[in-house]
C-alpha positions as CSV (number, residue, x, y, z in Angstrom):
1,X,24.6,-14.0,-21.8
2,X,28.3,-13.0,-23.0
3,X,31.1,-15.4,-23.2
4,X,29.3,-17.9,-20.5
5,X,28.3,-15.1,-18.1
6,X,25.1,-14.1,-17.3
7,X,24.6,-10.6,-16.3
8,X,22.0,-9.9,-13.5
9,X,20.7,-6.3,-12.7
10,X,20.6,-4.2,-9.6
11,X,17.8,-2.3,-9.0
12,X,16.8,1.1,-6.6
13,X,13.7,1.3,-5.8
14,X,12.4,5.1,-4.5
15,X,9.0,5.7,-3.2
16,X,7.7,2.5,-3.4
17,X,4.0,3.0,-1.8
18,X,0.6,1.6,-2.3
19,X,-0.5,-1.3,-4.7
20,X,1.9,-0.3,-7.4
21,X,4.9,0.1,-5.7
22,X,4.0,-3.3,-3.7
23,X,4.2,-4.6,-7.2
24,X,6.9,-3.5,-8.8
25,X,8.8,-4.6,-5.7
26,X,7.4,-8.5,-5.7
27,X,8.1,-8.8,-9.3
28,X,11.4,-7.2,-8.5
29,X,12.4,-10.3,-6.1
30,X,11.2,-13.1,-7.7
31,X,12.7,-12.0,-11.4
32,X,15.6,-14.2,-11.9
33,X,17.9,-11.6,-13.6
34,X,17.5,-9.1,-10.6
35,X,20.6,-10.2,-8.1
36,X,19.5,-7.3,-5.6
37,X,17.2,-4.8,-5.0
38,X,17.7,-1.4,-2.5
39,X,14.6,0.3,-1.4
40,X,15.3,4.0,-0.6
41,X,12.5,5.9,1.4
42,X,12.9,9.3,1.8
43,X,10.4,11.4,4.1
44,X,10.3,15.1,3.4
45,X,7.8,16.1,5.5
């Protein structure tokens, strides 16, 4: 925290499959200094 302001973090999530990915995205929303978090899936087949 600087002068009274808490900074919070933004986070982009790519390829976000299977257990660890499910993971990483739960902790993601329920941390308290993560204000958003943008999942971007990208299929190249």
């Amino acid at each position: 925290m600087r002068n009274g302001i808490e900074k919070k973090m933004k986070i982009i999530l790519t390829r976000a499959t299977g257990m660890i990915g499910e993971g990483v995205l739960l902790a993601s929303l329920d941390h308290p200094k993560i204000s958003e978090v943008l999942i971007a899936w990208f299929d190249f087949r």
